[in-house]
SEMIFI-26323 format. One record per residue (C-alpha): residue in three letters; z, y, x. Coordinates in steps of 0.2 Angstrom, whole numbers, plus 5000, padded with zeros to 4 digits. Each point is the difference from the previous one (the first is absolute). Layout:
// SEMIFI-26323
<rec><resn>ALA</resn><pz>Z</pz><py>Y</py><px>X</px></rec>
...
END
This chain:
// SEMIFI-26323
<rec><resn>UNK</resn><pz>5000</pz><py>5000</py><px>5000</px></rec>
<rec><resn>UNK</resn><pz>5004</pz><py>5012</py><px>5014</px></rec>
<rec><resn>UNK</resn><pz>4984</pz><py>4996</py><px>5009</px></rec>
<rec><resn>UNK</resn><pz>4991</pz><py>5004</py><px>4986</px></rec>
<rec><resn>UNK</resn><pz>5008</pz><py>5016</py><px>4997</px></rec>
<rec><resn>UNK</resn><pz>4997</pz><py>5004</py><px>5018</px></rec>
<rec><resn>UNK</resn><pz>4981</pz><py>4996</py><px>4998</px></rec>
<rec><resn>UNK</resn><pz>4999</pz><py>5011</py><px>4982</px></rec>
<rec><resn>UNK</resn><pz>5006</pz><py>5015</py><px>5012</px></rec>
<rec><resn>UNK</resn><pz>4991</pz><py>4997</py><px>5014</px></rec>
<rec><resn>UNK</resn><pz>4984</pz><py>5000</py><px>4987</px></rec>
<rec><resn>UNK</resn><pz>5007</pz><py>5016</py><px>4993</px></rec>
<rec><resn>UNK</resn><pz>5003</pz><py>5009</py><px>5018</px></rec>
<rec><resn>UNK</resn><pz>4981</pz><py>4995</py><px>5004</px></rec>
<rec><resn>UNK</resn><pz>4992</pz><py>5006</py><px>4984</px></rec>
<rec><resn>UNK</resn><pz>5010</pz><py>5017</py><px>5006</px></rec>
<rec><resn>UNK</resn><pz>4992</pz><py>5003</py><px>5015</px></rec>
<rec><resn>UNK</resn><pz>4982</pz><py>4993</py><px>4995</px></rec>
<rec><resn>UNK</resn><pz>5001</pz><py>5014</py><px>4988</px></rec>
<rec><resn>UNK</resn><pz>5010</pz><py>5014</py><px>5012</px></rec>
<rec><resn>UNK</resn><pz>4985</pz><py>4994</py><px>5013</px></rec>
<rec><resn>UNK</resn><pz>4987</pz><py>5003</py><px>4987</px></rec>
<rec><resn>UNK</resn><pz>5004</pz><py>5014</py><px>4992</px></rec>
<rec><resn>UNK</resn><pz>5003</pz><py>5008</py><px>5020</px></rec>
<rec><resn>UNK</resn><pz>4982</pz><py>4997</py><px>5002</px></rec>
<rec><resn>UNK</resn><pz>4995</pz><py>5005</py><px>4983</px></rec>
<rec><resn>UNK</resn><pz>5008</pz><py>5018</py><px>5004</px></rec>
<rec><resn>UNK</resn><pz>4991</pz><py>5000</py><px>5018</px></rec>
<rec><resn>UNK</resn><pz>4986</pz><py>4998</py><px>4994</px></rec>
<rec><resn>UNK</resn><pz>5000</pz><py>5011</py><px>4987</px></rec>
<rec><resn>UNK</resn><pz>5006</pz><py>5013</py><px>5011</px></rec>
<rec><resn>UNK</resn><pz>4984</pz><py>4995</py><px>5013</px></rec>
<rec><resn>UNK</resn><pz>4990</pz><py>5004</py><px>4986</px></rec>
<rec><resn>UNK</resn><pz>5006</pz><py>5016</py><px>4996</px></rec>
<rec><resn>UNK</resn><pz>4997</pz><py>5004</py><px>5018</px></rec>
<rec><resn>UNK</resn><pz>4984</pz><py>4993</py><px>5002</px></rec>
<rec><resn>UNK</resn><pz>4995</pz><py>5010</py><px>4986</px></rec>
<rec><resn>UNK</resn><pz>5008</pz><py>5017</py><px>5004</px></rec>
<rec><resn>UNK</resn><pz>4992</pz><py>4998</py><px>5019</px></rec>
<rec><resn>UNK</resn><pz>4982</pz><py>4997</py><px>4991</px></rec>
<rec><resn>UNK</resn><pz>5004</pz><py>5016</py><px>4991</px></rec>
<rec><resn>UNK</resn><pz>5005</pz><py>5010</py><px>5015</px></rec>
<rec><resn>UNK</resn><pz>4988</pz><py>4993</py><px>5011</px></rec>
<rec><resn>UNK</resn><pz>4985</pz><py>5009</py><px>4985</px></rec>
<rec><resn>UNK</resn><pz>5007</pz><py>5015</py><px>4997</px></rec>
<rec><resn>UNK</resn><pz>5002</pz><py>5004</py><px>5021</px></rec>
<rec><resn>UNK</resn><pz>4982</pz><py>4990</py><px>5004</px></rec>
<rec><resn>UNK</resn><pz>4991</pz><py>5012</py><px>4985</px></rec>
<rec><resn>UNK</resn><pz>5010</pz><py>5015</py><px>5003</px></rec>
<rec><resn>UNK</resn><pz>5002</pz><py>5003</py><px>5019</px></rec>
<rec><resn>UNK</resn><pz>4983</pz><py>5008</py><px>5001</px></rec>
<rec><resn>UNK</resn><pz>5005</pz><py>5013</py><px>4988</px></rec>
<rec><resn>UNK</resn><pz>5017</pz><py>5003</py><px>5007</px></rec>
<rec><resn>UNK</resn><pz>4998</pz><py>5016</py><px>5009</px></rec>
<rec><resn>UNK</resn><pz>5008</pz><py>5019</py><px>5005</px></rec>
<rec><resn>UNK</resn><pz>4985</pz><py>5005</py><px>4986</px></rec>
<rec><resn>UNK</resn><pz>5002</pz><py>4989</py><px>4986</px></rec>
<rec><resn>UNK</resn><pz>5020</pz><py>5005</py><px>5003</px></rec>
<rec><resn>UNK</resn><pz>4998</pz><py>5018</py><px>5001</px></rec>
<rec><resn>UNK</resn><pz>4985</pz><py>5002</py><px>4987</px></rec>
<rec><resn>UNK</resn><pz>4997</pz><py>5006</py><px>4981</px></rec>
<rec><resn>UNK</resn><pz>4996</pz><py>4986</py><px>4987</px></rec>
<rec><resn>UNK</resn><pz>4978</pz><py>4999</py><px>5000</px></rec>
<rec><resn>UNK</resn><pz>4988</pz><py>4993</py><px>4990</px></rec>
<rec><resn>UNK</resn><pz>4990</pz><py>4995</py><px>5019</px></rec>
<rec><resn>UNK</resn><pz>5010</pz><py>4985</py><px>5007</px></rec>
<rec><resn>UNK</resn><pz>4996</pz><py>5005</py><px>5017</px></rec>
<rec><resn>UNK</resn><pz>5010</pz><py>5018</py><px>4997</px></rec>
<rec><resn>UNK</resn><pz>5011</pz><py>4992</py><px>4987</px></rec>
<rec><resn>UNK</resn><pz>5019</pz><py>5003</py><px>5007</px></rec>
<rec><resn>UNK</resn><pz>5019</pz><py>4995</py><px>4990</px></rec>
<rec><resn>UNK</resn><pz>5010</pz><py>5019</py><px>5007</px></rec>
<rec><resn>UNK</resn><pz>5001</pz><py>5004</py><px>4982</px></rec>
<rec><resn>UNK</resn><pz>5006</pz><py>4983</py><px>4993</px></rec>
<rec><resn>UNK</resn><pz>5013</pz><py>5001</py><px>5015</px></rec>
<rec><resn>UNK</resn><pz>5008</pz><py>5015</py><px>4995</px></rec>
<rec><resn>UNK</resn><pz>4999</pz><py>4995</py><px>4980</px></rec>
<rec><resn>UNK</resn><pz>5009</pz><py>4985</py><px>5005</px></rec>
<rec><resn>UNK</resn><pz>5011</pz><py>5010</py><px>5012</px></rec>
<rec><resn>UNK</resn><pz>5004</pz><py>5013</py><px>4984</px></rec>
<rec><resn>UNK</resn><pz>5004</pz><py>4985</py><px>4989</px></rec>
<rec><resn>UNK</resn><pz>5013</pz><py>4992</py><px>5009</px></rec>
<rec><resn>UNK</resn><pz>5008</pz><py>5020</py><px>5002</px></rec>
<rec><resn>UNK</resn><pz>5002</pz><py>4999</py><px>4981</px></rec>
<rec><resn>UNK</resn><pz>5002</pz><py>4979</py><px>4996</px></rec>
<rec><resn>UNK</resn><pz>5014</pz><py>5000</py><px>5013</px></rec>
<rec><resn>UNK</resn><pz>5013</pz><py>5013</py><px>4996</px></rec>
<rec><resn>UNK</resn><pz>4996</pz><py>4998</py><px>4981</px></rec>
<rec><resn>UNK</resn><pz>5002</pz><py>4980</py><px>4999</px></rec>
<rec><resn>UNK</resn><pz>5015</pz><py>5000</py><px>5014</px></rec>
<rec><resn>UNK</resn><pz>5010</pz><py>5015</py><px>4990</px></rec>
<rec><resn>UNK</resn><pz>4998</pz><py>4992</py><px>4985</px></rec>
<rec><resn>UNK</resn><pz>5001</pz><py>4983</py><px>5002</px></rec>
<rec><resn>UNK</resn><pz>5016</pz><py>4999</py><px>5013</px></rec>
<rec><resn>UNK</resn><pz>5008</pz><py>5013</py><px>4985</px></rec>
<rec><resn>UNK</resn><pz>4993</pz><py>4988</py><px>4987</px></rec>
<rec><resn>UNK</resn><pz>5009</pz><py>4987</py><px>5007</px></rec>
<rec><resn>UNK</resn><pz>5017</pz><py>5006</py><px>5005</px></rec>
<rec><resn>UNK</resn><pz>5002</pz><py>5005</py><px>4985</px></rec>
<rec><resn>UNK</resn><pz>4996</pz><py>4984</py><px>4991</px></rec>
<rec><resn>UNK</resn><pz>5012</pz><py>4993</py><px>5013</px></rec>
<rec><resn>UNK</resn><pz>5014</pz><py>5012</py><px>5003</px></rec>
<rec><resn>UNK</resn><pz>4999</pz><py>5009</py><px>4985</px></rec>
<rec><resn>UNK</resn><pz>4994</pz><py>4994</py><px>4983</px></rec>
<rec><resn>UNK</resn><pz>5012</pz><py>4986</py><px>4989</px></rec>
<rec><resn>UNK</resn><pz>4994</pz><py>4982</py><px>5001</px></rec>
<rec><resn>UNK</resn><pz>4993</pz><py>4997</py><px>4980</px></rec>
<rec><resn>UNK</resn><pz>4987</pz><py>5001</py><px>4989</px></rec>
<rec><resn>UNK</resn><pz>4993</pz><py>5016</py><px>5006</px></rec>
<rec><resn>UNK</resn><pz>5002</pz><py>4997</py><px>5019</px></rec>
<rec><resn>UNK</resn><pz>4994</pz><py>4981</py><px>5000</px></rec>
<rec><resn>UNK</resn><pz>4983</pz><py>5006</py><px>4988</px></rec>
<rec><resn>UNK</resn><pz>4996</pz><py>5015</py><px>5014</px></rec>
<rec><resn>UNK</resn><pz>5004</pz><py>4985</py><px>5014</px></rec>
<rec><resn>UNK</resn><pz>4987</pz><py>4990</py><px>4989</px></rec>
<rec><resn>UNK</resn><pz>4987</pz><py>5011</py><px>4997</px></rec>
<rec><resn>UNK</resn><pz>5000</pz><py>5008</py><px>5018</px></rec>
<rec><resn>UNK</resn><pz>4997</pz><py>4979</py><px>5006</px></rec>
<rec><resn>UNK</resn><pz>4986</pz><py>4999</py><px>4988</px></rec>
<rec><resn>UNK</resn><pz>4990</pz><py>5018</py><px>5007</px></rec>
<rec><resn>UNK</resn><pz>4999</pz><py>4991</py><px>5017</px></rec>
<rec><resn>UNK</resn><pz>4989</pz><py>4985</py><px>4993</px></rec>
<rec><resn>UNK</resn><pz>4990</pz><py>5016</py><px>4991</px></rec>
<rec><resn>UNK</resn><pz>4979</pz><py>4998</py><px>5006</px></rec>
<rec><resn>UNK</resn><pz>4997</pz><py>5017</py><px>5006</px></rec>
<rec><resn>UNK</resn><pz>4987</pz><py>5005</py><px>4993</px></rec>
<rec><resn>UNK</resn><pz>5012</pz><py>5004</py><px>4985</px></rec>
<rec><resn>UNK</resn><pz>5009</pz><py>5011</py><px>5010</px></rec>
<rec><resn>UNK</resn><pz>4983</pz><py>5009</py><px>5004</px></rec>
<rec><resn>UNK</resn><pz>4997</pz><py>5000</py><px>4980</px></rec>
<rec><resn>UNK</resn><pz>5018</pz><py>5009</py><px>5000</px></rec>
<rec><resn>UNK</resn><pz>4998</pz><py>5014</py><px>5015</px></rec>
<rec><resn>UNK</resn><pz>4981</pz><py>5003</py><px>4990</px></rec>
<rec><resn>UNK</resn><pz>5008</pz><py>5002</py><px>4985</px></rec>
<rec><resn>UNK</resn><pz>5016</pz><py>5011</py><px>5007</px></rec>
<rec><resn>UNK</resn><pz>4997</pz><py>5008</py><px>5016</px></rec>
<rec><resn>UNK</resn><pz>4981</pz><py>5001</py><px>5001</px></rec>
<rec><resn>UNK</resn><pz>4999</pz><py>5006</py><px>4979</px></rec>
<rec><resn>UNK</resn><pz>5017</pz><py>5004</py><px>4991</px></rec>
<rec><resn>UNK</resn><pz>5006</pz><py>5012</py><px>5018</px></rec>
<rec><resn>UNK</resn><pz>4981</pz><py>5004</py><px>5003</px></rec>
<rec><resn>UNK</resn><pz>5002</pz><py>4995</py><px>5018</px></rec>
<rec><resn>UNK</resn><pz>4983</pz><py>4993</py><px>4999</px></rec>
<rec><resn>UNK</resn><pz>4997</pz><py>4988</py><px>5017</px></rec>
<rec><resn>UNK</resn><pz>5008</pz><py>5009</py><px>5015</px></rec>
<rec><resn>UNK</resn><pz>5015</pz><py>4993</py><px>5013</px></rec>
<rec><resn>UNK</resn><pz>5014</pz><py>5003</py><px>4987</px></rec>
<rec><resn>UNK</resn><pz>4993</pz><py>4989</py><px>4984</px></rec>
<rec><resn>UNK</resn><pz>4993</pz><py>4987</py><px>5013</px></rec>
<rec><resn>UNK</resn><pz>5018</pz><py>5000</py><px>5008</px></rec>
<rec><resn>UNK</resn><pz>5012</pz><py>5001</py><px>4985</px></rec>
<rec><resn>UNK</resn><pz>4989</pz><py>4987</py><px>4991</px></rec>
<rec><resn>UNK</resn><pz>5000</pz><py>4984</py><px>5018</px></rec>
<rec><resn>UNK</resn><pz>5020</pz><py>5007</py><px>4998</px></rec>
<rec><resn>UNK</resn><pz>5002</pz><py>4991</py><px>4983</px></rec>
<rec><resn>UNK</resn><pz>4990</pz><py>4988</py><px>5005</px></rec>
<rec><resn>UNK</resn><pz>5013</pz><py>4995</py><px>5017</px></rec>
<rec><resn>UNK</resn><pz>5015</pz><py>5007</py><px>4992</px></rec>
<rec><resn>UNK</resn><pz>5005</pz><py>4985</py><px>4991</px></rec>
<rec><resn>UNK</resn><pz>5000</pz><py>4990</py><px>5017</px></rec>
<rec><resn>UNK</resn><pz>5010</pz><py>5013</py><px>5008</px></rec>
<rec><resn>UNK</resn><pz>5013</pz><py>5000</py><px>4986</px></rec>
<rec><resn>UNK</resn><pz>5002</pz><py>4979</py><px>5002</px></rec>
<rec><resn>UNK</resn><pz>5002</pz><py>5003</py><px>5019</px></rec>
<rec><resn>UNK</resn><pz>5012</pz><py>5014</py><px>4999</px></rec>
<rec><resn>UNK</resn><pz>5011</pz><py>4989</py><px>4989</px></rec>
<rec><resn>UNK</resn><pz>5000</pz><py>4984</py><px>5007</px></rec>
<rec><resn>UNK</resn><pz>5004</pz><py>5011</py><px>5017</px></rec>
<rec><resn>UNK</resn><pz>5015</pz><py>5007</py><px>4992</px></rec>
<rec><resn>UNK</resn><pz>5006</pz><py>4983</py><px>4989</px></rec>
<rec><resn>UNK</resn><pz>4999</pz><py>4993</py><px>5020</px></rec>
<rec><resn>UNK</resn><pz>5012</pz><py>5011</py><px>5005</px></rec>
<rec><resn>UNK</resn><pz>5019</pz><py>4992</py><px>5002</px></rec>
<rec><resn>UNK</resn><pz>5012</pz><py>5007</py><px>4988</px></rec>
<rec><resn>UNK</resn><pz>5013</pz><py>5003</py><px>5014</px></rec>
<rec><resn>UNK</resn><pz>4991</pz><py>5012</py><px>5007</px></rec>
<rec><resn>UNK</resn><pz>5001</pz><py>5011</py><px>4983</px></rec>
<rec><resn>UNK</resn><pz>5018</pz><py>4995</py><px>4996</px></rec>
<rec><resn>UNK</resn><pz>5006</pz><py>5005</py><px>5018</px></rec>
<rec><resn>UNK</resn><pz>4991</pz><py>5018</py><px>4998</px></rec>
<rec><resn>UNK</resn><pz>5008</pz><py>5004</py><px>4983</px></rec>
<rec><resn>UNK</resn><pz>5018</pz><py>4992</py><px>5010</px></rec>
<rec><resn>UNK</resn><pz>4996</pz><py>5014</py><px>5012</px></rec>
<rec><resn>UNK</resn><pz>5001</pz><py>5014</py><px>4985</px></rec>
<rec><resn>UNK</resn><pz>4980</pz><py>5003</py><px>5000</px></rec>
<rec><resn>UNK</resn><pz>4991</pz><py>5003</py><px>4984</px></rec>
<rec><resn>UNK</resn><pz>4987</pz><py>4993</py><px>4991</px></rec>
<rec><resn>UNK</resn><pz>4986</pz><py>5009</py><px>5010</px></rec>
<rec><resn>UNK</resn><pz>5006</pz><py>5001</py><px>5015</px></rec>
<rec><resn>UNK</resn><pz>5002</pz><py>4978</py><px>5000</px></rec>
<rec><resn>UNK</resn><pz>4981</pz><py>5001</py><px>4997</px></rec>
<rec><resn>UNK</resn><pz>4995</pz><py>5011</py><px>5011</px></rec>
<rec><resn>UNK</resn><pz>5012</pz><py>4995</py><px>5015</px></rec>
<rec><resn>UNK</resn><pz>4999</pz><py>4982</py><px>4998</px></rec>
<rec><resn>UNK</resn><pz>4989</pz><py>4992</py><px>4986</px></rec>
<rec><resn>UNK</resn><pz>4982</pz><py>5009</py><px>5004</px></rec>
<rec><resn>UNK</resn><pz>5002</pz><py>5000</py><px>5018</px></rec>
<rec><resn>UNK</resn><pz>5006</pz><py>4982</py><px>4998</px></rec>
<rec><resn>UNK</resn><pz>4985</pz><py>4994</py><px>4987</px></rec>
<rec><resn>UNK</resn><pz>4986</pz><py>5012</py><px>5009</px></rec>
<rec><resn>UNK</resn><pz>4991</pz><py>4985</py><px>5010</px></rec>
<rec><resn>UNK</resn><pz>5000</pz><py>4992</py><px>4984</px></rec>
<rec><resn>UNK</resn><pz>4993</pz><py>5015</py><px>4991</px></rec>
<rec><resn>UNK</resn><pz>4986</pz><py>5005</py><px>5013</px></rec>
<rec><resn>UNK</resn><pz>4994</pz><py>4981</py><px>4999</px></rec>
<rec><resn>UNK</resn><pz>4997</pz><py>5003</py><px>4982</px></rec>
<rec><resn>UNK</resn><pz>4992</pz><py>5016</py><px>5003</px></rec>
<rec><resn>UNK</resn><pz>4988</pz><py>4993</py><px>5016</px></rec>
<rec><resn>UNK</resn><pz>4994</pz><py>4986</py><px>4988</px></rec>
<rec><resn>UNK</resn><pz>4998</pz><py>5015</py><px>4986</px></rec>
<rec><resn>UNK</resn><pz>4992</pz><py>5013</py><px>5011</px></rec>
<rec><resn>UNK</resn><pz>4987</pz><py>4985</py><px>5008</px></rec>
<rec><resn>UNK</resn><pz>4997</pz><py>4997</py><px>4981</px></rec>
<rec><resn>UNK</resn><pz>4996</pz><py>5019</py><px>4999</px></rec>
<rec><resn>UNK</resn><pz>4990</pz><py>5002</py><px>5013</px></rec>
<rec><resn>UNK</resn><pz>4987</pz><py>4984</py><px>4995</px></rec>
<rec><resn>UNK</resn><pz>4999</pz><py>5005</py><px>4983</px></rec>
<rec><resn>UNK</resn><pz>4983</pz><py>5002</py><px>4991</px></rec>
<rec><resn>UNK</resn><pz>5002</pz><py>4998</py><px>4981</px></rec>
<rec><resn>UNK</resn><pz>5011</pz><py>5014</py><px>4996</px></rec>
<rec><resn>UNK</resn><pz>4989</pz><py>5012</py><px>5009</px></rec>
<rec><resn>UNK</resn><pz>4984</pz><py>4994</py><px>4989</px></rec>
<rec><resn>UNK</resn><pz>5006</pz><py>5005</py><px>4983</px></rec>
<rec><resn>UNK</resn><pz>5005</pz><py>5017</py><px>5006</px></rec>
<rec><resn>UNK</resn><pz>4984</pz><py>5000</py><px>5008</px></rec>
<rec><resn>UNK</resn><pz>5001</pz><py>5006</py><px>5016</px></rec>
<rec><resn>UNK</resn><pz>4985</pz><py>5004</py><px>5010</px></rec>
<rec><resn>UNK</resn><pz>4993</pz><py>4991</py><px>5016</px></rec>
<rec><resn>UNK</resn><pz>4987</pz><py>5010</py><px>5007</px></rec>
<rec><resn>UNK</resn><pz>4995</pz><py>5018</py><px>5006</px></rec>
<rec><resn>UNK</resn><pz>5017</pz><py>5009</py><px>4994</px></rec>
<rec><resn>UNK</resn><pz>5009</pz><py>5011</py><px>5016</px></rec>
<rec><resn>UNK</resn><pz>5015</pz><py>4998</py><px>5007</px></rec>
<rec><resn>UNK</resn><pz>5017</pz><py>5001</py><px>4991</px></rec>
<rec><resn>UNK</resn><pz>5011</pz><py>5012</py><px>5005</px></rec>
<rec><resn>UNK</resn><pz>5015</pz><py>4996</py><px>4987</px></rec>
<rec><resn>UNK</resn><pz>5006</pz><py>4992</py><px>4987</px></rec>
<rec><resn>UNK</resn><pz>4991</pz><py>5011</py><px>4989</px></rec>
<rec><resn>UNK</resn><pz>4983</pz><py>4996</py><px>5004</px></rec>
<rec><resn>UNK</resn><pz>4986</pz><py>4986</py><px>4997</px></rec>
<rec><resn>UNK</resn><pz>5001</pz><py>4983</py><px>5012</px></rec>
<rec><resn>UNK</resn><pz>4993</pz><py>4985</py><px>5005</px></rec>
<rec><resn>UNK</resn><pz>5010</pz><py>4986</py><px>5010</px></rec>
<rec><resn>UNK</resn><pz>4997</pz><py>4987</py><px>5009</px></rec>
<rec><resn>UNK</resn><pz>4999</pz><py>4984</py><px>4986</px></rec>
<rec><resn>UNK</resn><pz>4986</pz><py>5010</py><px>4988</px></rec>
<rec><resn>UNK</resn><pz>4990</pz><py>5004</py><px>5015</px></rec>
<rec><resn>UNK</resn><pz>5000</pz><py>4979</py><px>5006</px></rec>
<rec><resn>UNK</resn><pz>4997</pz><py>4997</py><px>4981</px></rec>
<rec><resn>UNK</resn><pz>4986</pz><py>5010</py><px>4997</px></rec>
<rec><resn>UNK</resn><pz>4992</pz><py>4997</py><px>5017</px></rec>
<rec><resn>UNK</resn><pz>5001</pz><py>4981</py><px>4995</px></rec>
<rec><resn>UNK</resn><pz>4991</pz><py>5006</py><px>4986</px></rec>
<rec><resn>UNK</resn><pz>4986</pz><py>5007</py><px>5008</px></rec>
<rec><resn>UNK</resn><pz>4997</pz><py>4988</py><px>5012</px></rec>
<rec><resn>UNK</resn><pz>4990</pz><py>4989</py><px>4988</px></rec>
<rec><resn>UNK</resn><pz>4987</pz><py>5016</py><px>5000</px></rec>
<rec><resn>UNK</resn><pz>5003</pz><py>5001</py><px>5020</px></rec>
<rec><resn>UNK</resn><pz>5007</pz><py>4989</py><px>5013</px></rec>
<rec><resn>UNK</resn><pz>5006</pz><py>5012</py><px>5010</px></rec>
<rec><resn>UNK</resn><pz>5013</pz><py>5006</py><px>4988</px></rec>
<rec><resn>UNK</resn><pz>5010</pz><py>4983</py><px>5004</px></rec>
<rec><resn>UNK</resn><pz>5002</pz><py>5004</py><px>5017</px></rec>
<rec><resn>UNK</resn><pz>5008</pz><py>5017</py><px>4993</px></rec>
<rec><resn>UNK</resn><pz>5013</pz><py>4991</py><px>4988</px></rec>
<rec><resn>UNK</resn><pz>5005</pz><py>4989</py><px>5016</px></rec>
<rec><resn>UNK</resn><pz>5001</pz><py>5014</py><px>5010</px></rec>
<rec><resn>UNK</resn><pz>5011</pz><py>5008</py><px>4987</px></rec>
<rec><resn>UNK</resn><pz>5012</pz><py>4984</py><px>4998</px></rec>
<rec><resn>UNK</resn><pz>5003</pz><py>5001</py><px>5018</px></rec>
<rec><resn>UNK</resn><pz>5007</pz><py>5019</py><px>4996</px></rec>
<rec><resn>UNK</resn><pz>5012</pz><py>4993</py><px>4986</px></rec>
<rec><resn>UNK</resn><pz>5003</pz><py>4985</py><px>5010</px></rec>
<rec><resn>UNK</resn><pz>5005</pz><py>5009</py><px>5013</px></rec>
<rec><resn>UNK</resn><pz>5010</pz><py>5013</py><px>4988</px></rec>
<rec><resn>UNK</resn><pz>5008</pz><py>4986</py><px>4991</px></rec>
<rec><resn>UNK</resn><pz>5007</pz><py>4995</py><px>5018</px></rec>
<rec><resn>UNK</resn><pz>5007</pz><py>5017</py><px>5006</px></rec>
<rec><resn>UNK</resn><pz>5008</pz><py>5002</py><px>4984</px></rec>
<rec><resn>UNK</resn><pz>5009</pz><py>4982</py><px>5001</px></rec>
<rec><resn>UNK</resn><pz>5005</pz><py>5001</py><px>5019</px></rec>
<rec><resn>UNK</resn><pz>5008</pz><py>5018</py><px>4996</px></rec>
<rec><resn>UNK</resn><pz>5010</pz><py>4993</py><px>4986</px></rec>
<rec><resn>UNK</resn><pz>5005</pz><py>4985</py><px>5007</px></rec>
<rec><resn>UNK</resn><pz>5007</pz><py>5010</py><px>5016</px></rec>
<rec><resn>UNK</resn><pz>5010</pz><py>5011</py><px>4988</px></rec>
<rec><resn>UNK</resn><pz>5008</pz><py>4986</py><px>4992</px></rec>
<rec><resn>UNK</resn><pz>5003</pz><py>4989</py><px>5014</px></rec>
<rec><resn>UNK</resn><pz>5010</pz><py>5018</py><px>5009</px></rec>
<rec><resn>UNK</resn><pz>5012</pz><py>5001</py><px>4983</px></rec>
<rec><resn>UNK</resn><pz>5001</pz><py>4980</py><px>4999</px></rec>
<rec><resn>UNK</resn><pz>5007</pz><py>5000</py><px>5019</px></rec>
<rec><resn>UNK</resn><pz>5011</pz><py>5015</py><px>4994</px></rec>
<rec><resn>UNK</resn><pz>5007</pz><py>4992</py><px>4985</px></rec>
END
């Protein structure tokens, strides 16, 4: 009887590691693939693009020639829309959540915002471009320029921003709070002295994901109807743009008219790429300074 039981475990133990095994290699392989595939992509976008990757094409105004054709004015739109996405959304969403946190009584009314704000992040985007049409372009007569393109991708990403925040915050040990309100501090000062210097490298991860989501997005910026060709340089947020996702979208358009115009839209994915990268490894220095701090 005890051999038997023995055997039945042994058979058990063996089954567990055949399927830990195979499930090890299923993962590998599945990450493999995903490499494979983002190294085909990358290996495209610089053979197509590095021609067209010059001073020129950096420097120069949008043209209707692809051998003058440059991305300057998308650079600076793009440049312009983080200006207003990023104090807007980061105001507004860490607010959002402290208050939701800190602040409001758990019930009915607290656990339906908490619900709702959950369910905006899973909202397509080309709804919120339906709302910033609808609100910022029409109802405010902003019309397209930097400020209805920027407050419109801040409703987009502020939902994401808003999660982050809170889950940085609901993170935070509650000794730390406890010991601040022992030491006779107030409310406000316990959040700004230990909970949002505490819960900031949980916060800027939210809003590195939010803002990369920003910068990449094309949707939002088609309903309002931003132009992508032959408008001059924006000067504030007052002013008609381009960025960097319409030009690659309607350049990928056009290149089923003319070849030449795919070498642009690699070119100009290089730029964002590159943008994209900068904007990360700034962010991730930031919060890897307060994490050693903290």
């Amino acid at each position: 009887m005890q051999q038997v039981n023995e055997r039945k475990i042994t058979r058990r133990m063996n089954i567990r590691i055949l399927r830990n095994d195979i499930s090890k290699y299923i993962f590998l392989l599945s990450t493999l693939f995903g490499l494979a595939v983002l190294s085909i992509l990358i290996y495209r976008i610089f053979s197509e693009g590095v021609g067209s990757f010059n001073l020129d094409f950096l420097t120069g105004k949008l043209s209707t020639q692809p051998e003058r054709a440059g991305i300057m004015g998308a650079i600076l739109g793009t440049a312009w829309l983080m200006f207003v996405v990023a104090p807007v959304t980061m105001f507004l969403g860490v607010g959002t959540a402290i208050y939701l946190e800190l602040y409001a009584k758990k019930g009915f009314l607290q656990s339906f915002i908490q619900t709702n704000i959950a369910n905006l992040a899973g909202v397509p985007s080309i709804v919120y471009g339906i709302l910033g049409l609808t609100v910022f372009a029409r109802a405010m007569d902003f019309g397209n320029i930097v400020l209805a393109g920027g407050l419109t991708m801040s409703l987009l990403i502020l939902p994401i921003v808003i999660v982050a925040s809170q889950e940085a915050i609901r993170a935070i040990p509650s000794t730390l709070s406890e010991a601040s309100y022992g030491m006779g501090a107030t409310k406000w000062q316990t959040i700004q002295n230990i909970i949002l210097p505490v819960a900031l490298p949980g916060i800027l991860t939210g809003a590195i994901l939010a803002l990369s989501r920003a910068i990449g997005e094309t949707a939002p910026l088609v309903v309002i109807g931003i132009p992508a060709l032959l408008i001059p340089f924006p000067d504030g947020i007052f002013d008609k743009f381009t960025v960097l996702p319409m030009q690659i979208y309607y350049w990928t358009l056009d290149s089923a008219l003319l070849a030449e115009y795919a070498n642009l839209a690699a070119a100009t994915i290089i730029v964002l790429l590159i943008a994209l990268f900068i904007l990360n490894s700034t962010a991730i220095m930031i919060r890897n300074k307060f994490q050693h701090k903290f």
